[in-house]
N, C-alpha and C positions, 0 to 999 in steps of 0.2 A: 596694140591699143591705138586707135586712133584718136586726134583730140582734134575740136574746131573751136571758134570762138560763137558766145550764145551771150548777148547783152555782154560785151565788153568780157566777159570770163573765160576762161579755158575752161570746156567741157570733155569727156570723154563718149564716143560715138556708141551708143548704145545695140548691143546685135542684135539680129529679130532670131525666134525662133529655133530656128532653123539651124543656127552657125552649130559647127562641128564640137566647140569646147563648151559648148551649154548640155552636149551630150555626155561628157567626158566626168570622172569622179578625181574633184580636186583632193591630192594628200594635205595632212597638217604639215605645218612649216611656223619656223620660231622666230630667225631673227630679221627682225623689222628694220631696215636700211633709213637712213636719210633718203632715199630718191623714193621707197616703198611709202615715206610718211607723206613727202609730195602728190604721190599719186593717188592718198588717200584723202587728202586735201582736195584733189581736184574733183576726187569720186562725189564726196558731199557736194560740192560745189555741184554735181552732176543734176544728183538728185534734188537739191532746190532748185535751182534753174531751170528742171525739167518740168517740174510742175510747172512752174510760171509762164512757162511759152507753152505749155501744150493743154494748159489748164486741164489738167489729168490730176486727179489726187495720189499722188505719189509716195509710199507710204517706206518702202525699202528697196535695194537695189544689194547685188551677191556681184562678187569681184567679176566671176565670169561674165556675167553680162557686157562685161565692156569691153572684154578679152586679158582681164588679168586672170593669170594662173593662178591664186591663191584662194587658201581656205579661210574666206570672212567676208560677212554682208554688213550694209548700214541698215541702223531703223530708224525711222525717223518719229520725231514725239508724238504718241497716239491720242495726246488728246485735242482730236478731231475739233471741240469747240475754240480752246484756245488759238488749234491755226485758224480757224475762220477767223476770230478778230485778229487779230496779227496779220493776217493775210498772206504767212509765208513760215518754212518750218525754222523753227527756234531750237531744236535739239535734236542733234542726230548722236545717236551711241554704237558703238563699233563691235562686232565680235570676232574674234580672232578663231579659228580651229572648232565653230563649235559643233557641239554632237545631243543630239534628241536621246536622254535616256533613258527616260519613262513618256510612257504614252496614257493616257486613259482609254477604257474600253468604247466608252461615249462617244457617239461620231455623232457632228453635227455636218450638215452641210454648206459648203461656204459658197459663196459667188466671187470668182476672181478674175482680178485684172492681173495684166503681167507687164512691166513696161517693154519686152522682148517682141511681145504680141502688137500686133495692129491694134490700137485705141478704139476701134470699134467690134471688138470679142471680148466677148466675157466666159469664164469656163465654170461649169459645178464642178466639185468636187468634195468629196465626202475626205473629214480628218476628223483628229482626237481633238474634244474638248479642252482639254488642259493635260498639258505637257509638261516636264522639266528637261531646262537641254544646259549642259554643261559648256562654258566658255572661257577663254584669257582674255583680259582685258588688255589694252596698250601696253602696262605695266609688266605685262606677263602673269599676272597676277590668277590662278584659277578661279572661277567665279561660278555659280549657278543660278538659274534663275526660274524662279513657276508659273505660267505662264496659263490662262484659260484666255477664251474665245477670241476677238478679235487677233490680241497679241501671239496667242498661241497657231492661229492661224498661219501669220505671216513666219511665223518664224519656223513651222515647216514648210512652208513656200517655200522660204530663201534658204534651208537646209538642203531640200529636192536639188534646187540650182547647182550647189555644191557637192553631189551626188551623182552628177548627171541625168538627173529624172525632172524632165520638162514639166509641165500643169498640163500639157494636151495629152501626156500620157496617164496622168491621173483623173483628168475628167471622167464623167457621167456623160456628160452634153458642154457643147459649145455656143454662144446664139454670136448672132451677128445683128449688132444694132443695126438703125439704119441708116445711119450716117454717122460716116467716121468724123472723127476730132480733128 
């Protein structure tokens, strides 16, 4: 994991695409270290600071992305209006090991960003409406949660991540704006 500084913070170096462990399917893993709670610390930090320099809406990020080997992504709070007042994300929530248990038959299709991706691609790709995917929370605690459109979206995004299944392997089409970010 690479880390730099970005306004004063320690961030971790985001991989494009391409990197070999975004291919790779992370196992579950249980016990959470003091240096793992740091790194986790820095991962948020990642994801708010990455929105704000790259003015990207930035909504989740999955450990491989950065090059940690673990099974868990952040999400950051969906409600889309409150970050525009605020102007920055105010709640990120953690999942630990989680696993998509139910799927619904319903597929909508979504238009997605990836932060792995160059900031000017977006991907279709066709998913289930509303999901339940099972998770441990910090505590260890097992949790579930149900999950339709938006949120249900992201949270098979950041699942695939964990899977080794990229968004360009599940797209429809890709576009290419026309000028990157």
């Amino acid at each position: 994991m690479q880390k730099y500084l970005l306004n004063g913070f320690e961030v971790f170096k985001i991989l494009p695409i391409t990197h070999d462990i975004l291919k790779k399917k992370i196992h579950e893993y249980y016990n959470f270290t003091d240096k793992e709670e740091e790194n986790l610390s820095i991962m948020i930090d990642t994801l708010r600071l990455y929105e704000k320099a790259s003015k990207i809406q930035a909504l989740a990020l999955a450990a491989p992305q950065i090059g940690w080997e673990k099974r868990l992504f952040i999400c950051a709070d969906l409600n889309l209006k409150q970050r525009k007042k605020s102007k920055h994300i105010t709640k990120v929530d953690v999942f630990l090991n989680p696993e998509i248990i139910q799927k619904s038959n319903d597929l909508i299709q979504s238009e997605e960003n990836c932060l792995s991706l160059p900031s000017n691609k977006t991907a279709f790709v066709m998913r289930s409406s509303k999901i339940v995917m099972k998770f441990y929370n910090l505590l260890g605690s097992e949790q579930f949660v149900e999950a339709e459109g938006l949120q249900a979206i992201i949270y098979q995004h950041e699942v695939d991540h964990l899977d080794g299944i990229t968004v360009l392997q599940k797209a429809s089409s890709i576009i290419e704006n026309d000028q990157e970010c």
